[in-house]
ROGU-503322 format. One line per field, with one value per atom (N, C-alpha, C): residue number from 1; residue in three letters; x, y, z. Coordinates in steps of 0.001 Angstrom, whole numbers, plus 500000, padded with zeros to 6 digits. Last residue first. Layout:
BEGIN
fivex c(NUM	...) $
lumlo c(ALA	...) $
xx c(X	...) $
yy c(Y	...) $
zz c(Z	...) $
END
This chain:
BEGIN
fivex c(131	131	131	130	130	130	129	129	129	128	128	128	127	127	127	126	126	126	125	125	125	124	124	124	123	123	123	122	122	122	121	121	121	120	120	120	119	119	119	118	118	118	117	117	117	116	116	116	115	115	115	114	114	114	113	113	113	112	112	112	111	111	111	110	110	110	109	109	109	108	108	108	107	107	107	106	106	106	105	105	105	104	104	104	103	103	103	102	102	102	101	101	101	100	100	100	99	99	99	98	98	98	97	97	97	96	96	96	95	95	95	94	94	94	93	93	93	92	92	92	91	91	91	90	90	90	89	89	89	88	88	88	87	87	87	86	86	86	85	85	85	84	84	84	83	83	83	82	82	82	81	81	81	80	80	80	79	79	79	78	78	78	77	77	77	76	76	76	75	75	75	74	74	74	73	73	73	72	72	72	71	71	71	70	70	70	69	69	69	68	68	68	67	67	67	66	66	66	65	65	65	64	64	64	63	63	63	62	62	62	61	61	61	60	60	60	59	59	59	58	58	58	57	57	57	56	56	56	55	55	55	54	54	54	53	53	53	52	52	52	51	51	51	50	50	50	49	49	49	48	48	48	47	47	47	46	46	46	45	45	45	44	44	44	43	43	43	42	42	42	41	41	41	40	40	40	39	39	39	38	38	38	37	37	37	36	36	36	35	35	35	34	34	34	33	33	33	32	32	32	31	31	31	30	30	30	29	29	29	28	28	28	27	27	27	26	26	26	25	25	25	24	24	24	23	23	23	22	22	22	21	21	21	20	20	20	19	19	19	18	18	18	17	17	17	16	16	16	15	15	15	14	14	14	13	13	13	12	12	12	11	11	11	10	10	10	9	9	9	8	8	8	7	7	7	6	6	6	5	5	5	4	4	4	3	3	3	2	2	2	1	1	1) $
lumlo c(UNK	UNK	UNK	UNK	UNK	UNK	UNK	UNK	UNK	UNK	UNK	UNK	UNK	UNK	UNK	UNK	UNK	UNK	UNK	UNK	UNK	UNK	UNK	UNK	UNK	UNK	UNK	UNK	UNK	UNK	UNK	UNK	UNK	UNK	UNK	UNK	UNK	UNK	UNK	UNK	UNK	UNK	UNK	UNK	UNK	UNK	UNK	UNK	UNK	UNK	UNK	UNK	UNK	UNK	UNK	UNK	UNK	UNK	UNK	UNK	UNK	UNK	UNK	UNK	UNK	UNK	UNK	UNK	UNK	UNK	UNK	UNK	UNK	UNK	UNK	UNK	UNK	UNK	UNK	UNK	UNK	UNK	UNK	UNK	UNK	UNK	UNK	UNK	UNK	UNK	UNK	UNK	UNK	UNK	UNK	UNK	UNK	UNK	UNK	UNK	UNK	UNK	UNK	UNK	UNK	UNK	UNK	UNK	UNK	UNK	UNK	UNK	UNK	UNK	UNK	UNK	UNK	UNK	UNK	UNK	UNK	UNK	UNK	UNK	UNK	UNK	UNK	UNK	UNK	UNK	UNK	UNK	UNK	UNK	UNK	UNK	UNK	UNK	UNK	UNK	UNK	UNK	UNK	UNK	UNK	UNK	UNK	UNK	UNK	UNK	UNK	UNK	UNK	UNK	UNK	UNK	UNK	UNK	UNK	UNK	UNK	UNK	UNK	UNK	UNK	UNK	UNK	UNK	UNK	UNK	UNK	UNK	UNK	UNK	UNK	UNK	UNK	UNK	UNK	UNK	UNK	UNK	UNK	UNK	UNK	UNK	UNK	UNK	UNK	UNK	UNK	UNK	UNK	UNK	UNK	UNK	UNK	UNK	UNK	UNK	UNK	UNK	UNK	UNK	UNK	UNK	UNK	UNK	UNK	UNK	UNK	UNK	UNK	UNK	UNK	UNK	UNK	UNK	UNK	UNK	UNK	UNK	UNK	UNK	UNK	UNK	UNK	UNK	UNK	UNK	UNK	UNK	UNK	UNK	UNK	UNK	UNK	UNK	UNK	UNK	UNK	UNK	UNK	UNK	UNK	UNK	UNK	UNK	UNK	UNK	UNK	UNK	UNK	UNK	UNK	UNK	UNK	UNK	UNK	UNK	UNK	UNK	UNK	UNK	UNK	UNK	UNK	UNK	UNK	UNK	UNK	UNK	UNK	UNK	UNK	UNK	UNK	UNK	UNK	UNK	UNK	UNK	UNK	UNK	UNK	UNK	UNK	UNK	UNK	UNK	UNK	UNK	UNK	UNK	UNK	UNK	UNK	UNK	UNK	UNK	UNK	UNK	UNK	UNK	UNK	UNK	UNK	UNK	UNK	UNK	UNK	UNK	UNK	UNK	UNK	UNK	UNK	UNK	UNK	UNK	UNK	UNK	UNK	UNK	UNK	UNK	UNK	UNK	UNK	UNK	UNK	UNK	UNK	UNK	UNK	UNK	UNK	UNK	UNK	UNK	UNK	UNK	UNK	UNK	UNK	UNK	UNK	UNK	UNK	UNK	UNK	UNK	UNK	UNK	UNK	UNK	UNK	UNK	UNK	UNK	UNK	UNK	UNK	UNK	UNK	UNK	UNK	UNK	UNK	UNK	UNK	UNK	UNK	UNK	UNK	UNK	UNK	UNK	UNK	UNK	UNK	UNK	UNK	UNK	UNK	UNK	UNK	UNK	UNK	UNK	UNK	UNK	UNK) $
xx c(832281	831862	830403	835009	833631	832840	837476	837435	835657	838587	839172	838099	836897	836352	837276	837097	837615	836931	834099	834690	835263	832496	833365	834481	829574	830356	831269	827676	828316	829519	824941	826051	826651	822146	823138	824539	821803	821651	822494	823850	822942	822699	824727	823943	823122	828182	827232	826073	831064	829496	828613	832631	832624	831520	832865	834288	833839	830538	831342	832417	829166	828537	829802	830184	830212	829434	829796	831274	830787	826665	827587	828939	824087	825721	826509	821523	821994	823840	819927	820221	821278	816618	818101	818909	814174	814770	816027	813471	813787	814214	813260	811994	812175	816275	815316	813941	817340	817545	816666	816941	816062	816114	819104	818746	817334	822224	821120	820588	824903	824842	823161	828700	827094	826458	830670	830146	828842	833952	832439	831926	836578	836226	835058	838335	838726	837851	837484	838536	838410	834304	835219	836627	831724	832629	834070	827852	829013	830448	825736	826043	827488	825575	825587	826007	823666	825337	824791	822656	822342	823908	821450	822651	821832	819181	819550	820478	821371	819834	820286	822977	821893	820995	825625	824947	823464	827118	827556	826789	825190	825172	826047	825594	824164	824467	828079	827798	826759	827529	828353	828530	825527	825039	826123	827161	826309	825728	830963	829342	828270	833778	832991	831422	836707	835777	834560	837838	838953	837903	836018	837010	837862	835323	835865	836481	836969	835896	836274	837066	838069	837024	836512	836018	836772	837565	837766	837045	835434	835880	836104	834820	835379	835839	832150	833264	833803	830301	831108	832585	827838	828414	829418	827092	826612	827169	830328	829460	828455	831967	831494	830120	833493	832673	832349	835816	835843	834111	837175	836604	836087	841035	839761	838504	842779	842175	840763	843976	842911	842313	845315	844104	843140	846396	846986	846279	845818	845436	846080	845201	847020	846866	842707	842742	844570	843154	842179	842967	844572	845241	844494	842728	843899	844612	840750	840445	841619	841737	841213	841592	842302	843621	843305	839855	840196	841625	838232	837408	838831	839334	838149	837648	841548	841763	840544	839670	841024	841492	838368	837539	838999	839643	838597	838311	841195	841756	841121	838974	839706	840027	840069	839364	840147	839964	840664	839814	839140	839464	840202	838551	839833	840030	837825	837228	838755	839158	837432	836842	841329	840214	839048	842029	841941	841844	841595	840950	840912	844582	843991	843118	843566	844202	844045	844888	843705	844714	844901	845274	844552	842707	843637	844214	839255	840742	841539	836704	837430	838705	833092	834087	834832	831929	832414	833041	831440	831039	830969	832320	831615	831115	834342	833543	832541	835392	834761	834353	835593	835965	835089	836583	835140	835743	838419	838257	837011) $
yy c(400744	400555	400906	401292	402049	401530	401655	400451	400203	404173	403174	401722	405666	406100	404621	404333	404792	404820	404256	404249	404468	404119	405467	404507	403614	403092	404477	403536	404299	403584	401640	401411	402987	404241	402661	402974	407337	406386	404991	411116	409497	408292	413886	413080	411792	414247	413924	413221	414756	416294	415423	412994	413990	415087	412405	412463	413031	412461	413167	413694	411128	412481	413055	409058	409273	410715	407792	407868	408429	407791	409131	408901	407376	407031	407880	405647	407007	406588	402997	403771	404856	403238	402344	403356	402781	403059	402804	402498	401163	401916	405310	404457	403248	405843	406836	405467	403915	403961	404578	403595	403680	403558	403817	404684	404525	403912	402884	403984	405528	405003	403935	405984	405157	405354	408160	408232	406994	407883	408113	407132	410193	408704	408624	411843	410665	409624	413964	413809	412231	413564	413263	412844	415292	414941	414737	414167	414116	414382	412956	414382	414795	409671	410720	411665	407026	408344	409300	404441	405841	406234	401045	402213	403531	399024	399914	401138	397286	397554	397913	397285	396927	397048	398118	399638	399080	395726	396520	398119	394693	394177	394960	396868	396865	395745	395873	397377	397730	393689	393440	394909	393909	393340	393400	395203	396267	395198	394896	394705	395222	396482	396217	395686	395214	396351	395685	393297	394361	395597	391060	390473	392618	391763	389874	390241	394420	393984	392301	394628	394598	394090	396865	395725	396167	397621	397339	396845	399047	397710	398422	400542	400747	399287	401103	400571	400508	402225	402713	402385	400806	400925	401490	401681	401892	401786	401601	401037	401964	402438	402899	402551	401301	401242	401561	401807	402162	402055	399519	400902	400993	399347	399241	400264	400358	398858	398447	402440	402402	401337	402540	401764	402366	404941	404128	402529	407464	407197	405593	407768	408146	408064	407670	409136	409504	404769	405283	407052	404924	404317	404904	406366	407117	406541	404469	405748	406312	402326	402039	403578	403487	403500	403426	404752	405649	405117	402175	402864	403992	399704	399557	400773	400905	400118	399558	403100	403232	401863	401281	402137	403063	399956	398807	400453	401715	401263	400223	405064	403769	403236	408261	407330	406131	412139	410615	409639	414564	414117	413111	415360	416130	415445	412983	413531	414040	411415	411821	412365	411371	412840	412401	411877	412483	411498	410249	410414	410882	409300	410395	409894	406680	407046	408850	405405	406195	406413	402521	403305	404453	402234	401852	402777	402115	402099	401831	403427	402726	402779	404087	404583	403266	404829	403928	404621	406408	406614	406006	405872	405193	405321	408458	407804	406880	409265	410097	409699	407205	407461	408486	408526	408366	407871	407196	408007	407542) $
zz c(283112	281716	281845	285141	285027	283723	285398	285479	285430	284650	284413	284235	287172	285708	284760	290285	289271	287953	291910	291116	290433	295165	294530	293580	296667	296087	294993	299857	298350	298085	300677	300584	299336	302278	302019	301332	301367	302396	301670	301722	300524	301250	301083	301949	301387	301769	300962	301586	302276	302505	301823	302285	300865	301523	304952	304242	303192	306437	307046	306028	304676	304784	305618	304687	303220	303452	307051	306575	305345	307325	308180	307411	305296	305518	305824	307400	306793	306244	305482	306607	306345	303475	304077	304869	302735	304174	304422	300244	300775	301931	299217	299065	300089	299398	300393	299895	297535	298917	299377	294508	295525	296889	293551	293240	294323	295541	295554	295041	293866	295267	294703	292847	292892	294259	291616	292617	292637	289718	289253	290741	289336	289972	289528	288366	287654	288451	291024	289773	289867	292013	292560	291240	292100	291613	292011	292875	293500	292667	291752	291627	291700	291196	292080	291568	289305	289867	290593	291002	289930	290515	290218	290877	290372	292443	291049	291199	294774	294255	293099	296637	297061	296143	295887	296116	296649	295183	296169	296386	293215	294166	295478	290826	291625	293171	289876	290932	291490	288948	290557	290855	287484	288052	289214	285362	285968	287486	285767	285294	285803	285779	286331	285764	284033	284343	284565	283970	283670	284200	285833	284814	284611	288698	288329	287041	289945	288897	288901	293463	292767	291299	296133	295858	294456	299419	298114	297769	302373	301446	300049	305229	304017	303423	308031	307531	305654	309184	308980	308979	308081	309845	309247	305326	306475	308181	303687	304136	304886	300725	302201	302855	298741	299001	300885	295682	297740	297900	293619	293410	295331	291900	292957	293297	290519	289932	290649	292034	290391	290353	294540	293964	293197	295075	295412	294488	295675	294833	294200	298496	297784	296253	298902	298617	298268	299805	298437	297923	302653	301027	299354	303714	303405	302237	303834	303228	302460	305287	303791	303155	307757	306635	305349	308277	308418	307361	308590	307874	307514	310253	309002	308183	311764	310717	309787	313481	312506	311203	314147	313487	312719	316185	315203	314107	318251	316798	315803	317733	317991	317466	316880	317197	317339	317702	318208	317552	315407	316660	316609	312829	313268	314835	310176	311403	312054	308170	308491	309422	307744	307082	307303	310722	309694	308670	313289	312739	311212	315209	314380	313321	317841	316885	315997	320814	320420	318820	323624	322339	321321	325927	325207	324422	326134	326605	325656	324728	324024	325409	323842	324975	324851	320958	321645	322886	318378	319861	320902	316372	316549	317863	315404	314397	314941	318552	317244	316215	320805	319819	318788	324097	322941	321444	326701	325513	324761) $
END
Protein backbone atom coordinates (compact mmCIF):
# COMPACT_ATOMS: atom_id res chain seq x y z
CA UNK A 1 0.00 0.00 0.00
CA UNK A 2 0.89 3.91 -0.63
CA UNK A 3 0.18 5.81 2.04
CA UNK A 4 -1.77 8.99 0.99
CA UNK A 5 -0.14 11.62 3.28
CA UNK A 6 3.58 10.57 2.79
CA UNK A 7 3.81 8.45 -0.17
CA UNK A 8 5.48 5.81 1.41
CA UNK A 9 4.92 2.27 0.19
CA UNK A 10 4.01 0.84 3.75
CA UNK A 11 3.19 -3.23 4.65
CA UNK A 12 1.23 -3.79 7.15
CA UNK A 13 -1.66 -2.18 8.60
CA UNK A 14 -3.40 0.72 6.84
CA UNK A 15 -5.33 3.42 8.40
CA UNK A 16 -8.40 6.09 7.41
CA UNK A 17 -7.04 9.15 6.56
CA UNK A 18 -10.04 11.37 7.34
CA UNK A 19 -9.99 14.51 7.51
CA UNK A 20 -7.15 14.80 5.90
CA UNK A 21 -7.48 12.84 3.16
CA UNK A 22 -10.46 10.26 1.95
CA UNK A 23 -7.78 7.42 1.29
CA UNK A 24 -5.46 4.93 3.43
CA UNK A 25 -2.52 5.97 5.37
CA UNK A 26 0.14 4.57 7.46
CA UNK A 27 0.43 3.98 10.85
CA UNK A 28 3.72 6.67 11.52
CA UNK A 29 1.40 9.19 9.66
CA UNK A 30 -1.81 8.16 11.39
CA UNK A 31 -0.45 8.70 14.75
CA UNK A 32 1.68 12.05 14.00
CA UNK A 33 -0.65 13.90 12.03
CA UNK A 34 -4.26 12.31 11.48
CA UNK A 35 -5.24 11.46 15.70
CA UNK A 36 -3.50 14.90 16.79
CA UNK A 37 -5.95 16.37 14.25
CA UNK A 38 -9.01 14.48 15.18
CA UNK A 39 -8.42 15.19 18.98
CA UNK A 40 -8.01 19.18 18.00
CA UNK A 41 -11.17 19.32 15.71
CA UNK A 42 -13.26 17.40 19.16
CA UNK A 43 -12.43 20.53 20.43
CA UNK A 44 -10.92 18.70 22.99
CA UNK A 45 -7.83 21.13 23.68
CA UNK A 46 -8.59 24.80 24.45
CA UNK A 47 -5.64 25.03 26.59
CA UNK A 48 -3.61 24.02 23.43
CA UNK A 49 -2.80 25.72 20.36
CA UNK A 50 -2.05 22.86 16.87
CA UNK A 51 0.91 23.50 15.05
CA UNK A 52 1.30 21.85 11.66
CA UNK A 53 4.46 21.16 10.74
CA UNK A 54 6.22 21.03 7.39
CA UNK A 55 6.80 17.13 7.27
CA UNK A 56 3.59 16.58 8.05
CA UNK A 57 3.47 16.18 11.39
CA UNK A 58 1.06 17.84 14.28
CA UNK A 59 2.29 19.15 17.86
CA UNK A 60 0.48 20.70 20.88
CA UNK A 61 2.10 23.26 22.13
CA UNK A 62 0.82 24.41 25.60
CA UNK A 63 1.49 28.67 26.81
CA UNK A 64 4.41 28.50 29.76
CA UNK A 65 2.27 30.78 31.82
CA UNK A 66 -2.12 31.21 30.97
CA UNK A 67 -1.48 32.79 27.56
CA UNK A 68 0.87 32.75 25.07
CA UNK A 69 3.91 35.43 24.57
CA UNK A 70 4.78 36.86 21.52
CA UNK A 71 8.32 35.44 21.64
CA UNK A 72 6.94 31.55 22.11
CA UNK A 73 4.46 32.18 19.05
CA UNK A 74 7.24 33.61 17.01
CA UNK A 75 9.34 30.56 17.99
CA UNK A 76 6.72 27.96 16.75
CA UNK A 77 5.97 29.98 13.31
CA UNK A 78 10.10 30.53 12.88
CA UNK A 79 10.09 34.06 12.79
CA UNK A 80 7.60 37.18 12.76
CA UNK A 81 3.97 35.92 13.08
CA UNK A 82 1.19 37.43 11.04
CA UNK A 83 -2.51 36.17 11.11
CA UNK A 84 -3.80 34.61 8.55
CA UNK A 85 -6.92 35.30 6.66
CA UNK A 86 -8.00 32.05 7.51
CA UNK A 87 -11.34 31.64 9.96
CA UNK A 88 -11.39 29.14 12.00
CA UNK A 89 -14.59 29.58 14.93
CA UNK A 90 -12.97 30.69 18.18
CA UNK A 91 -9.34 29.94 16.86
CA UNK A 92 -6.81 32.58 15.52
CA UNK A 93 -4.56 31.19 12.42
CA UNK A 94 -0.35 32.22 12.58
CA UNK A 95 1.81 31.57 10.20
CA UNK A 96 5.72 33.12 9.36
CA UNK A 97 5.16 36.62 8.08
CA UNK A 98 8.18 36.15 6.05
CA UNK A 99 8.04 32.62 4.93
CA UNK A 100 7.67 33.15 1.06
CA UNK A 101 11.07 35.74 1.45
CA UNK A 102 12.92 32.82 3.70
CA UNK A 103 11.87 29.81 1.25
CA UNK A 104 10.36 27.88 3.62
CA UNK A 105 8.73 24.86 2.55
CA UNK A 106 5.30 24.21 1.34
CA UNK A 107 2.67 23.12 4.05
CA UNK A 108 0.73 20.24 2.34
CA UNK A 109 -1.02 19.23 6.04
CA UNK A 110 -2.37 22.77 6.28
CA UNK A 111 -3.30 22.96 2.45
CA UNK A 112 -4.87 19.65 2.39
CA UNK A 113 -6.93 20.12 5.94
CA UNK A 114 -8.01 24.03 5.77
CA UNK A 115 -7.36 24.86 1.69
CA UNK A 116 -4.66 27.02 2.77
CA UNK A 117 -1.76 27.96 0.98
CA UNK A 118 1.10 29.12 3.50
CA UNK A 119 4.73 27.85 3.83
CA UNK A 120 6.49 26.72 7.27
CA UNK A 121 5.25 26.02 10.45
CA UNK A 122 1.10 26.99 10.99
CA UNK A 123 0.12 27.46 14.08
CA UNK A 124 -3.91 27.38 15.01
CA UNK A 125 -4.78 29.19 18.31
CA UNK A 126 -7.48 29.09 20.54
CA UNK A 127 -8.69 32.89 20.84
CA UNK A 128 -8.59 31.87 24.98
CA UNK A 129 -5.21 31.57 25.23
CA UNK A 130 -4.22 34.36 22.31
CA UNK A 131 -2.98 37.80 24.02
Amino acid sequence: MTCSLCNKETLGESHNAHPIGNKECCSECNSSSVIPLRLFLSGLYQNKALVLKTDNSIDFIKPNGTKFELDELQNQVNGYIEVYPLRIPGHIVLVNEEGLIKNMDFNYLASRIFGMKAVGPVMICPEGIFE
